[in-house]
Backbone as CSV, one residue per row, in Angstrom:
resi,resn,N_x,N_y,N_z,CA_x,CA_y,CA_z,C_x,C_y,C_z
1,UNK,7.788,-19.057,-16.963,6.838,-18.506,-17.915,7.352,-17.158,-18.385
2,UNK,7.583,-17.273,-19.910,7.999,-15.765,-20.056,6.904,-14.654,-19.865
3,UNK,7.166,-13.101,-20.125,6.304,-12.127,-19.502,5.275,-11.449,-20.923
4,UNK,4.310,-11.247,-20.788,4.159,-10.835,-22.353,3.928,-9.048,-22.013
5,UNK,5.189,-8.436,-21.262,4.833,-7.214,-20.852,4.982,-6.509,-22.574
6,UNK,4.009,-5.941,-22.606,4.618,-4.928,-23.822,3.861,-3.135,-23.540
7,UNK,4.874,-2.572,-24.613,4.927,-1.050,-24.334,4.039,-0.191,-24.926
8,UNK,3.508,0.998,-24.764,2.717,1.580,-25.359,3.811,2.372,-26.453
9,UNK,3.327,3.138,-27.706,4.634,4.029,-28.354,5.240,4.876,-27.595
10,UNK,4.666,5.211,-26.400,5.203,6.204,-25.422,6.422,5.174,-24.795
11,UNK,6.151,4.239,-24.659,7.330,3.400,-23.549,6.642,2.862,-22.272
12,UNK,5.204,3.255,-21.896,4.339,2.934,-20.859,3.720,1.724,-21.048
13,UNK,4.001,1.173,-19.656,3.327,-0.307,-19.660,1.703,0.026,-20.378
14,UNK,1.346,-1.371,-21.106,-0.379,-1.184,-21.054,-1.034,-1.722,-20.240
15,UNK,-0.707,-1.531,-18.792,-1.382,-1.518,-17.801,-1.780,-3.043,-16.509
16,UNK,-2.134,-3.793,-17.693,-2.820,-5.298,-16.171,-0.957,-5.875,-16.602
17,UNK,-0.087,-5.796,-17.267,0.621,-6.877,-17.654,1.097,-7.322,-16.384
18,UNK,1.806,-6.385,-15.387,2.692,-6.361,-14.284,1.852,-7.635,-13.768
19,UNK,0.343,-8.042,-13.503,-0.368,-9.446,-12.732,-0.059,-10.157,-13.471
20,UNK,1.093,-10.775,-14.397,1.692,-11.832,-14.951,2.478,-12.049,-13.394
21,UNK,2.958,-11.360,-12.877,4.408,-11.896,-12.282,3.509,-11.236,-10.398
22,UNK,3.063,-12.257,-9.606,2.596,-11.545,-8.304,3.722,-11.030,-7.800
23,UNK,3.226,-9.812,-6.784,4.396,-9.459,-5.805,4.748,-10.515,-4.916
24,UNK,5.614,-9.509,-3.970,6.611,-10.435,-3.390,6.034,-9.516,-2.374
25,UNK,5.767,-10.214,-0.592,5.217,-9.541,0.686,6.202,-8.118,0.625
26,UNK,7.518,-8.240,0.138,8.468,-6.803,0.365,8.244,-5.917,-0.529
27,UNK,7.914,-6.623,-2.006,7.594,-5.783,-2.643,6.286,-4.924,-2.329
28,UNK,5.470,-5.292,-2.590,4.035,-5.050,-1.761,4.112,-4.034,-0.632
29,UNK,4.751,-4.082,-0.041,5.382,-3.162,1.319,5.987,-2.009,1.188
30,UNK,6.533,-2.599,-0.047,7.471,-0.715,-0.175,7.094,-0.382,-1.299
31,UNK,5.689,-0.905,-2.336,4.690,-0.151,-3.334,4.044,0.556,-2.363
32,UNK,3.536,0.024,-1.473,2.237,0.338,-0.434,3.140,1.607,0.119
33,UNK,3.862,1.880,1.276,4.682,2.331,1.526,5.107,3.781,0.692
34,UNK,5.563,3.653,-0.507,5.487,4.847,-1.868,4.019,5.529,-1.377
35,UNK,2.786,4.919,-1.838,1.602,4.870,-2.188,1.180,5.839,-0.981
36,UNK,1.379,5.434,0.424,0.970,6.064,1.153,1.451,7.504,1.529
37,UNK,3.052,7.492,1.457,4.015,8.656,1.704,3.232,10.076,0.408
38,UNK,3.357,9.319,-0.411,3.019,10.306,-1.752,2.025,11.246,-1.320
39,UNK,0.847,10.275,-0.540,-0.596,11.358,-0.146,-0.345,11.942,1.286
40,UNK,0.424,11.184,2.030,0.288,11.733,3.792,1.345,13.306,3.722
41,UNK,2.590,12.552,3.342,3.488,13.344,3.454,4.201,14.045,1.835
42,UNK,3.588,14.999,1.371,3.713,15.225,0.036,4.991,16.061,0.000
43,UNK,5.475,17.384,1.331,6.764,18.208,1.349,7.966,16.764,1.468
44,UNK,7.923,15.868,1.561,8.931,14.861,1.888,9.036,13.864,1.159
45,UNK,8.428,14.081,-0.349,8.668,12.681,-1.588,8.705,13.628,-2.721
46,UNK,9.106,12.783,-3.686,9.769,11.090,-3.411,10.610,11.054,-2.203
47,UNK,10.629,9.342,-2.067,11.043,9.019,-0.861,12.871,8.595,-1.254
48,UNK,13.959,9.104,-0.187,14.759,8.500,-0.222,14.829,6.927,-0.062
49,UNK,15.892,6.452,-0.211,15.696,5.214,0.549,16.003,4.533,2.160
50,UNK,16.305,5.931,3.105,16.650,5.519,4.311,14.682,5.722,4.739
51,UNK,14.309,6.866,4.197,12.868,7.152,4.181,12.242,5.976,4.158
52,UNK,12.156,5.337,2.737,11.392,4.575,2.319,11.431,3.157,3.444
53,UNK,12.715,2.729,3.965,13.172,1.626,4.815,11.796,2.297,5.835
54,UNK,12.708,3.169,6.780,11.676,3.567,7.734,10.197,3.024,7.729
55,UNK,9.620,3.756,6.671,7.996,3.931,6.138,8.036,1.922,6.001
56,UNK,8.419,1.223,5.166,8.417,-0.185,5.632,8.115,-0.402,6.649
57,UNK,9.191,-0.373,7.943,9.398,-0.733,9.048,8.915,-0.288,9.826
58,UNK,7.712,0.415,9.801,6.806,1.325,10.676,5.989,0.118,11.472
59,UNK,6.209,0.324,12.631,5.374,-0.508,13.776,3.996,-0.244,13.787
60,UNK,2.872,0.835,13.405,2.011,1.322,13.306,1.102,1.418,12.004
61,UNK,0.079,1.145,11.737,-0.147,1.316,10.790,0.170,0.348,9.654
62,UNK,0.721,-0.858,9.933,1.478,-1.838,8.945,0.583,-3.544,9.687
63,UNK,0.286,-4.088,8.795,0.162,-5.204,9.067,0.303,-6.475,8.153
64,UNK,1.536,-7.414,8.268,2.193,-7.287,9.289,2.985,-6.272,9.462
65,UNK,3.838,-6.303,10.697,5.017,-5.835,10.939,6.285,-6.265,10.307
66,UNK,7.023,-5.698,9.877,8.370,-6.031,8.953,9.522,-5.604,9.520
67,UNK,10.716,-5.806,8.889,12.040,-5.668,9.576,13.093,-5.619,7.915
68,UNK,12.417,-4.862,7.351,13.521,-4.920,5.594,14.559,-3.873,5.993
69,UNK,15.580,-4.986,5.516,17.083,-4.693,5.589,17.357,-3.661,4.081
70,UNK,18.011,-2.749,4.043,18.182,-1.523,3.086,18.314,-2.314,1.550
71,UNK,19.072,-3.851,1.928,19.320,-4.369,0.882,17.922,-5.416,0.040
72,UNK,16.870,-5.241,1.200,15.885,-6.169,0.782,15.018,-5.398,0.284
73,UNK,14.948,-4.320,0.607,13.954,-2.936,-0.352,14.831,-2.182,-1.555
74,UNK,15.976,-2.304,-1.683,16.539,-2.005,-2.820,16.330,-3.216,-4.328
75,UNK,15.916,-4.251,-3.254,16.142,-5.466,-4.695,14.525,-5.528,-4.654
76,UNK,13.354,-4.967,-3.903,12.334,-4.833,-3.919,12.139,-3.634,-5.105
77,UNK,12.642,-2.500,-5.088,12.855,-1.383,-6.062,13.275,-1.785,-7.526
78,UNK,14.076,-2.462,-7.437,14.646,-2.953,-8.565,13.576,-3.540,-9.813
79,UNK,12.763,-4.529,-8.702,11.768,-5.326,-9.655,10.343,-4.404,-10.067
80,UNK,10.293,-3.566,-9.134,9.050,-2.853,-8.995,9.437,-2.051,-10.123
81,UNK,10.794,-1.531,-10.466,11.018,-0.749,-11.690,10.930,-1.293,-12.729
82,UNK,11.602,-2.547,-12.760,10.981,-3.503,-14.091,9.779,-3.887,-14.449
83,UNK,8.724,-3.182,-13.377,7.297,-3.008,-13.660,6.724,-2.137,-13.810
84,UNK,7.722,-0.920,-14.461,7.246,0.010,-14.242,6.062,0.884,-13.262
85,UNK,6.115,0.162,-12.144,5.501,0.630,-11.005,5.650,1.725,-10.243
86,UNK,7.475,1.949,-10.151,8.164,2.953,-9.350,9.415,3.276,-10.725
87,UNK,9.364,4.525,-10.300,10.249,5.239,-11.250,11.591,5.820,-10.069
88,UNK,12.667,5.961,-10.522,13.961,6.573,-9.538,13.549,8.168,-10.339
89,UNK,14.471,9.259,-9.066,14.055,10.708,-9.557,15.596,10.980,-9.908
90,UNK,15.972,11.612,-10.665,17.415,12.231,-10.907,17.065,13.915,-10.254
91,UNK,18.463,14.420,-10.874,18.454,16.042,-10.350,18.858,16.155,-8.687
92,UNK,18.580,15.128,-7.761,19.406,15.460,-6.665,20.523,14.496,-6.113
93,UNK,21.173,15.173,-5.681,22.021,13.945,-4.444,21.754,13.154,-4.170
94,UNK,20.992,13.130,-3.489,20.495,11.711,-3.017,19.254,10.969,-3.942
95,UNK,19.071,9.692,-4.206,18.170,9.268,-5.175,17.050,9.353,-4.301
96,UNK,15.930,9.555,-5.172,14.837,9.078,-5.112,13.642,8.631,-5.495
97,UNK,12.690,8.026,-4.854,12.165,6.889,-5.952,10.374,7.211,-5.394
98,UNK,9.603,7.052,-6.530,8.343,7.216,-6.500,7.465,6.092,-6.912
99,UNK,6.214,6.096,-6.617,5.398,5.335,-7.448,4.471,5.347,-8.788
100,UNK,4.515,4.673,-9.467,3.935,4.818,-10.840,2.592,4.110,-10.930
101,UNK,2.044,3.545,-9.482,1.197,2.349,-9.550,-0.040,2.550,-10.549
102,UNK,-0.601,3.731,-10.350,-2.180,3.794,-11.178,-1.784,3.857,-12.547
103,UNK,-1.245,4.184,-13.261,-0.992,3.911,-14.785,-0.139,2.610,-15.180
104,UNK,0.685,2.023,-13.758,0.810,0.826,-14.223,0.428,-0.423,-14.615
105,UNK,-0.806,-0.316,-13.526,-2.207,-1.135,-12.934,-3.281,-0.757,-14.100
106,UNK,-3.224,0.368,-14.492,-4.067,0.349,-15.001,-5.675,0.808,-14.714
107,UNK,-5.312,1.609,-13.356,-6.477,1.532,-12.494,-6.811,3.351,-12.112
108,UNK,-7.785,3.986,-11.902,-8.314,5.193,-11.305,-7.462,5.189,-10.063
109,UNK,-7.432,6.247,-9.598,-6.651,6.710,-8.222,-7.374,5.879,-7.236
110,UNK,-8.890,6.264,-7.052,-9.459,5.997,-5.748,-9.287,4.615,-6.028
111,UNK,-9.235,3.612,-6.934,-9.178,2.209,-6.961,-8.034,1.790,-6.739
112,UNK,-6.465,2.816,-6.755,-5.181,2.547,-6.635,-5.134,3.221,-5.111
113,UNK,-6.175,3.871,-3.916,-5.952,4.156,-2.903,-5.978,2.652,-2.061
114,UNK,-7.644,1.815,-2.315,-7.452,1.229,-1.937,-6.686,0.166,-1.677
115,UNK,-6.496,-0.304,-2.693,-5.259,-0.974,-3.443,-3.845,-0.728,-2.159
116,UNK,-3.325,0.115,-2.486,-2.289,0.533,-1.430,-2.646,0.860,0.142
117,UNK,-4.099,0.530,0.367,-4.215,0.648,2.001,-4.645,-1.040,2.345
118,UNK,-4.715,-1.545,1.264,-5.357,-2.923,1.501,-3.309,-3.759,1.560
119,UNK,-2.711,-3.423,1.059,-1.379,-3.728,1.009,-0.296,-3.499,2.252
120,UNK,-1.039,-2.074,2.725,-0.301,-1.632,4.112,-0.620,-2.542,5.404
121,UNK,-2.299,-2.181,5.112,-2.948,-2.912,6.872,-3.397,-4.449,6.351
122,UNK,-3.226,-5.137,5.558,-3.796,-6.503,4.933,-5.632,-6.156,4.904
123,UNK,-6.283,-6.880,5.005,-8.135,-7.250,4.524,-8.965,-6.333,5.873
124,UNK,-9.550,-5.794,4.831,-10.216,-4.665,5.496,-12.031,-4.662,5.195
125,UNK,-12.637,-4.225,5.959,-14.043,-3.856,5.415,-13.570,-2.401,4.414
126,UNK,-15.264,-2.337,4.067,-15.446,-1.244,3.058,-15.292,-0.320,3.879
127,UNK,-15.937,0.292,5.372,-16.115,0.822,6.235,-14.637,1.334,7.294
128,UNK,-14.053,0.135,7.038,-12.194,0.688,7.489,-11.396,1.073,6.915
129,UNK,-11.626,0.718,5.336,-10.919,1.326,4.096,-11.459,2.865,4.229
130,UNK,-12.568,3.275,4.100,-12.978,4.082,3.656,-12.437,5.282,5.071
131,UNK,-12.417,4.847,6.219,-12.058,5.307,7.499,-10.247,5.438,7.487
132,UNK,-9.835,4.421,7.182,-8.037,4.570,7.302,-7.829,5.706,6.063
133,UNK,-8.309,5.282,4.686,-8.166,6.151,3.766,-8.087,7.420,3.599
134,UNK,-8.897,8.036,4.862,-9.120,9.589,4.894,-7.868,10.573,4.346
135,UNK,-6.884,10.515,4.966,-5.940,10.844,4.525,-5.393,11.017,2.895
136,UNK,-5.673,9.855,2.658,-5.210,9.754,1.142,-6.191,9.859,0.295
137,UNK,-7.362,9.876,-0.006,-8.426,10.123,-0.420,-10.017,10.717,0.241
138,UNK,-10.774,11.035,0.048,-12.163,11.301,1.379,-13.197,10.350,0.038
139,UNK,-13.064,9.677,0.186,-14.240,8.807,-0.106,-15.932,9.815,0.375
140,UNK,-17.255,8.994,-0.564,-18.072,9.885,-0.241,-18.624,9.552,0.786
141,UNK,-19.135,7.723,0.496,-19.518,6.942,1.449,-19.332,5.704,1.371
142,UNK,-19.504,4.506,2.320,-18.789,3.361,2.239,-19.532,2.516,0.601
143,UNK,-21.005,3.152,0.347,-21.087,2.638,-0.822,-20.816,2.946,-2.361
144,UNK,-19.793,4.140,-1.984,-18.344,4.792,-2.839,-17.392,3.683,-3.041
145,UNK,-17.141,3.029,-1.578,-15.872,2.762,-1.720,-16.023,1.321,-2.036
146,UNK,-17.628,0.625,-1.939,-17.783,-0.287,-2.379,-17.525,-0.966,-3.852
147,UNK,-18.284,-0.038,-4.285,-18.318,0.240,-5.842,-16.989,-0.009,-6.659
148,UNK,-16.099,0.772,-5.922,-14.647,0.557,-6.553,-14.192,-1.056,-6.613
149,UNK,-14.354,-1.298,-4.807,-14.042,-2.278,-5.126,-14.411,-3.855,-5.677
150,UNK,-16.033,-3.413,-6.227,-16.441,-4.523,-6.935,-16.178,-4.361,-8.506
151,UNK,-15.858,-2.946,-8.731,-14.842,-3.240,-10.438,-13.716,-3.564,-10.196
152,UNK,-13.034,-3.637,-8.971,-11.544,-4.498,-9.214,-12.008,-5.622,-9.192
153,UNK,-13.071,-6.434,-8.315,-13.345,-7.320,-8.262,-13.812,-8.465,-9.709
154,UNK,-14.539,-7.243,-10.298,-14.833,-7.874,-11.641,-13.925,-7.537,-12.820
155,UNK,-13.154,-7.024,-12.443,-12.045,-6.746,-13.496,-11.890,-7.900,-14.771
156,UNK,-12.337,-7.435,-16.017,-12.040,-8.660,-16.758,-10.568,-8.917,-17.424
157,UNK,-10.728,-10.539,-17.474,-9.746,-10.780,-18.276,-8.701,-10.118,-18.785
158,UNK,-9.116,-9.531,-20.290,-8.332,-8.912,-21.286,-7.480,-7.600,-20.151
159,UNK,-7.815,-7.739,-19.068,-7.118,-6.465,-18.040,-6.447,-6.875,-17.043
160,UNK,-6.124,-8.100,-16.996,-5.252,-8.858,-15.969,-6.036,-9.410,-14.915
161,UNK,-7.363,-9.392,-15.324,-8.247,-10.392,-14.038,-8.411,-9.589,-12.686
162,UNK,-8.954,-9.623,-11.508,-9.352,-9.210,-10.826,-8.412,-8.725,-9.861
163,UNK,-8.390,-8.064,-9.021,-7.393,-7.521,-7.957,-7.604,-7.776,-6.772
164,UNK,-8.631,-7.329,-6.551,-9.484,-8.021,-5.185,-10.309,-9.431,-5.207
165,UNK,-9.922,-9.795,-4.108,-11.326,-10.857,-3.173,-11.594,-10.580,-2.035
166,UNK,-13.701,-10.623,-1.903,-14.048,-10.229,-0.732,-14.162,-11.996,-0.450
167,UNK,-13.547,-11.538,1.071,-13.718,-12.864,1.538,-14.603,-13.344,2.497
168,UNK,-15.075,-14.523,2.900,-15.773,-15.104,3.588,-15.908,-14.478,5.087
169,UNK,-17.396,-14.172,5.538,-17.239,-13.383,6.556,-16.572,-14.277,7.577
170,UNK,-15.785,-13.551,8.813,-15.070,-14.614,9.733,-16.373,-14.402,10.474
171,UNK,-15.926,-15.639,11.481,-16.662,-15.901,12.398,-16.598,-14.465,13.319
172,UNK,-18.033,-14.149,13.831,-18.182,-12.885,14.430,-17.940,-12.067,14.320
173,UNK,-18.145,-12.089,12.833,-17.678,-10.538,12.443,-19.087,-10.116,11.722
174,UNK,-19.060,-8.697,11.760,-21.029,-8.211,11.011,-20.618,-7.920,9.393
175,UNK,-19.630,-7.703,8.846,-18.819,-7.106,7.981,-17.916,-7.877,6.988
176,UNK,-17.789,-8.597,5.659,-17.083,-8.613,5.440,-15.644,-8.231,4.870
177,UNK,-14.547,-8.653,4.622,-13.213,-7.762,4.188,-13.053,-8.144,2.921
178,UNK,-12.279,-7.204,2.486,-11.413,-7.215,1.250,-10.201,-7.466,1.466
179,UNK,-9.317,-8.410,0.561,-8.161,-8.722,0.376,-7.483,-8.042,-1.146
180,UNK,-6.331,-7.891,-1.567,-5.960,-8.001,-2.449,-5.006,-8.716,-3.347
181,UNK,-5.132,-9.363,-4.610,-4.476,-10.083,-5.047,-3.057,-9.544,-5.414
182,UNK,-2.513,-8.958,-5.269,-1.557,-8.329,-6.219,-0.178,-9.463,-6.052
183,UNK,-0.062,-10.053,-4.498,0.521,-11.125,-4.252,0.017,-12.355,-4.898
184,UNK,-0.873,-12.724,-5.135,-0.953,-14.342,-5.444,-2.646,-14.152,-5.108
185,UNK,-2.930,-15.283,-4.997,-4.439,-16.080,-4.449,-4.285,-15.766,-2.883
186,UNK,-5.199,-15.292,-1.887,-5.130,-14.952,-0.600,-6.152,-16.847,0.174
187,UNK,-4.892,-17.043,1.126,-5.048,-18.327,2.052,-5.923,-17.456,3.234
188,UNK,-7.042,-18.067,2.599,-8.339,-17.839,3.516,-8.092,-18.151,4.612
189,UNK,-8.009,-19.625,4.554,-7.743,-20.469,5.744,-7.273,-19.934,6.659
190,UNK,-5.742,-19.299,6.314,-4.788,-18.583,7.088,-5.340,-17.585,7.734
191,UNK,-6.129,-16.524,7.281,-6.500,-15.479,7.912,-7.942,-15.680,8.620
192,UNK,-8.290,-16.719,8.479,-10.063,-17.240,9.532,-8.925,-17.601,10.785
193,UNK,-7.721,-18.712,11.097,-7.345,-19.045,12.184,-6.637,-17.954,12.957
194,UNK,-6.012,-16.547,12.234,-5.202,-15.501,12.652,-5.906,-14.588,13.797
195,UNK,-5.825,-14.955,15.128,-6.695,-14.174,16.074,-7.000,-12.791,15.546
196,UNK,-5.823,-11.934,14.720,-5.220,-10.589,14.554,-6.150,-10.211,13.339
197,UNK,-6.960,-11.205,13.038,-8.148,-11.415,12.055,-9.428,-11.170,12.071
198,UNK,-9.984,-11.628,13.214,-10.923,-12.039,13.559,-11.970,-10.842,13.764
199,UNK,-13.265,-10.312,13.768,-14.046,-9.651,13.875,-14.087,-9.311,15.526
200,UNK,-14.150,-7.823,15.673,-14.571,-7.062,17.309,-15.696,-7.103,17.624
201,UNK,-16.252,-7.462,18.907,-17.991,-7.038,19.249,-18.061,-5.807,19.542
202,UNK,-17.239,-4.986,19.457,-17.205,-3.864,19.782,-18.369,-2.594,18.551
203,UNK,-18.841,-1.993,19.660,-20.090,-1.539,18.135,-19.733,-0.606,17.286
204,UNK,-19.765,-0.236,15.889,-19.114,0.160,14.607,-18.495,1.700,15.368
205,UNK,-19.431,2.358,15.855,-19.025,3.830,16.369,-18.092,3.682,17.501
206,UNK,-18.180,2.969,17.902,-16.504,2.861,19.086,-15.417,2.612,18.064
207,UNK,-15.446,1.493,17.666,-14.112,1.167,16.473,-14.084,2.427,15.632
208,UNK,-15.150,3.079,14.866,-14.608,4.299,14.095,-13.834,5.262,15.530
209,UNK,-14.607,5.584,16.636,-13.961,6.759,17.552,-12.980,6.292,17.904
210,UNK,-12.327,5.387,17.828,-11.131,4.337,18.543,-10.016,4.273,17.268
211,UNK,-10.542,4.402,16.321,-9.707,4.153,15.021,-9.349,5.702,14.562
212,UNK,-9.999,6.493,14.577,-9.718,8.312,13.988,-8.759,8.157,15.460
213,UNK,-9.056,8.097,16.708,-7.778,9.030,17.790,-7.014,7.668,17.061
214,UNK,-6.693,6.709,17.122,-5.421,5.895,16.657,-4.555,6.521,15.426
215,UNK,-5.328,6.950,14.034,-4.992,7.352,12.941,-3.949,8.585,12.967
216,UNK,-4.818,9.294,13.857,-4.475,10.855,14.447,-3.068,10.692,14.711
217,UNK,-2.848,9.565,16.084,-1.459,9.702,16.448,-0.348,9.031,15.321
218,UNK,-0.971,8.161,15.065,-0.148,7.356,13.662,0.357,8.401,12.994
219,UNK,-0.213,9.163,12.347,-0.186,10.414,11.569,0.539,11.682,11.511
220,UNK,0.649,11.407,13.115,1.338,12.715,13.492,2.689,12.350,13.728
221,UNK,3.246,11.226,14.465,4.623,10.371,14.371,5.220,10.147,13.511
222,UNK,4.289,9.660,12.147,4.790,9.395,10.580,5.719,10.747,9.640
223,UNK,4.460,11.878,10.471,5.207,12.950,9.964,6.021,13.754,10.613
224,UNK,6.461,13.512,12.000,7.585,13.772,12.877,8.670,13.056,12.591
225,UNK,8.848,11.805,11.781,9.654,11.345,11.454,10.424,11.388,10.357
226,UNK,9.398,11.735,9.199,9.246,12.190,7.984,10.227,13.674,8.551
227,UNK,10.323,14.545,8.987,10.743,15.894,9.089,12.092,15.331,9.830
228,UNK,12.293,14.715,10.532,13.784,14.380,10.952,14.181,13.863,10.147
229,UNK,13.850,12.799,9.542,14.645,12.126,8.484,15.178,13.131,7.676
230,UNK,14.358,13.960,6.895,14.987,15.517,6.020,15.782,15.913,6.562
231,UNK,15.587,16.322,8.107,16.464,17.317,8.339,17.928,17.086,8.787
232,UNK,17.719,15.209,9.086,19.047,14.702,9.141,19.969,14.733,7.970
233,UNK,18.978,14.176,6.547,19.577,14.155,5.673,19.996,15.502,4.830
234,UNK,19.731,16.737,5.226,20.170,17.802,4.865,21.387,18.429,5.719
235,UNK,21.589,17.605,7.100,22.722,18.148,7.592,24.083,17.161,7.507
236,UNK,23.394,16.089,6.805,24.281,15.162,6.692,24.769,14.166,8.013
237,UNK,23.880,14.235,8.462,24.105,13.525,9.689,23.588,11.805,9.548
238,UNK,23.971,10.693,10.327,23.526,9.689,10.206,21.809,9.071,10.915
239,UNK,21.663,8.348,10.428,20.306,7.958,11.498,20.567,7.728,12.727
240,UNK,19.521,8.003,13.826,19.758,7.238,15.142,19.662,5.827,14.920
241,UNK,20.605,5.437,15.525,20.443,3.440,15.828,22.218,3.438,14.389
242,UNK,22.258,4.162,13.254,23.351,3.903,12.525,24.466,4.556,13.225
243,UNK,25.486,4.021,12.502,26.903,5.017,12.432,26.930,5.998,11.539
């Protein structure tokens, strides 16, 4: 199917075209990935690309877990630029590359936060979005963050159709989640049988006090790593684990 991307007189996408063509799980990973670095860690972006690998391959904070090879996020970059999604930075040594998502999408920030936290950790309540998000946005309240996401939800047509689906509550869960389309149609199915899915009995104020100390340490590693990575790459030194 050809693309009917077209340009504004500026040269800027007009916005839904990029949902002609879904992402790809890598792509998705290292938009999300951009998306998040941009707000957590702002002295350290744009992101190189040993950075950007890293921030992928983060054991924490990612769901799933990934393993992209330098060459599978470079051809991830590639397409994301032909979507005008991510832009490369000139002026230094080393390249680096940012995200363009909310004017590509077409979408408000707080609707392009969730967007990129629903991409990092997969289907979330309103209530975990609005809780993981802190960082990158402070939402007011979960029926803030609702709101947003029932105009992606109703997103019309003439704008590339919807972004989100809330999906079917799982079994034992009080809450339902949000998914996002940006990949394709989301296999329900798949994520009702995924234990890693499934709703906690655990009561909302333990999971929030259980989720802020989790965030905390996430947070603080991301950006301990974030500061070595610089400071390797300013002395010219290689990564640990490379030659």
């Amino acid at each position: 199917m050809t693309s009917d991307l077209q340009t504004s007189s500026a040269g800027r996408p007009r916005g839904h075209d990029f949902q002609q063509r879904p992402l790809s799980p890598a792509e998705a990973r290292v938009l999300g990935t951009l998306m998040e670095k941009a707000r957590t860690v702002p002295d350290s972006y744009p992101l190189t690309l040993n950075a950007l690998v890293t921030g992928c391959n983060q054991k924490s904070s990612r769901e799933p877990v990934m393993n992209l090879a330098d060459a599978a996020v470079l051809e991830a970059l590639d397409t994301l630029r032909s979507l005008h999604m991510v832009l490369e930075g000139s002026g230094s040594r080393v390249t680096r590359y940012e995200h363009n998502f909310p004017r590509a999408a077409g979408v408000p920030d707080q609707s392009a936060v969730l967007l990129g936290m629903l991409m990092l950790r997969g289907p979330q309540t309103a209530g975990e979005l609005r809780l993981n998000t802190e960082r990158w946005y402070k939402f007011l309240d979960i029926a803030s963050v609702d709101g947003f996401l029932e105009e992606l939800q109703e997103r019309s047509a003439d704008k590339g159709g919807p972004l989100v689906v809330k999906l079917p509550r799982a079994p034992g869960a009080r809450e339902q989640r949000w998914a996002h389309l940006l990949c394709g149609p989301v296999d329900v199915a798949a994520l009702t049988t995924n234990p890693s899915t499934q709703g906690s009995a655990a009561t909302e104020d333990e999971l929030i006090a259980l989720t802020r100390r989790l965030a905390t340490l996430e947070n603080t590693v991301a950006a301990l790593q974030d500061q070595l990575q610089n400071l390797n790459e300013q002395l010219g030194l290689s990564q640990p684990g490379q030659p």
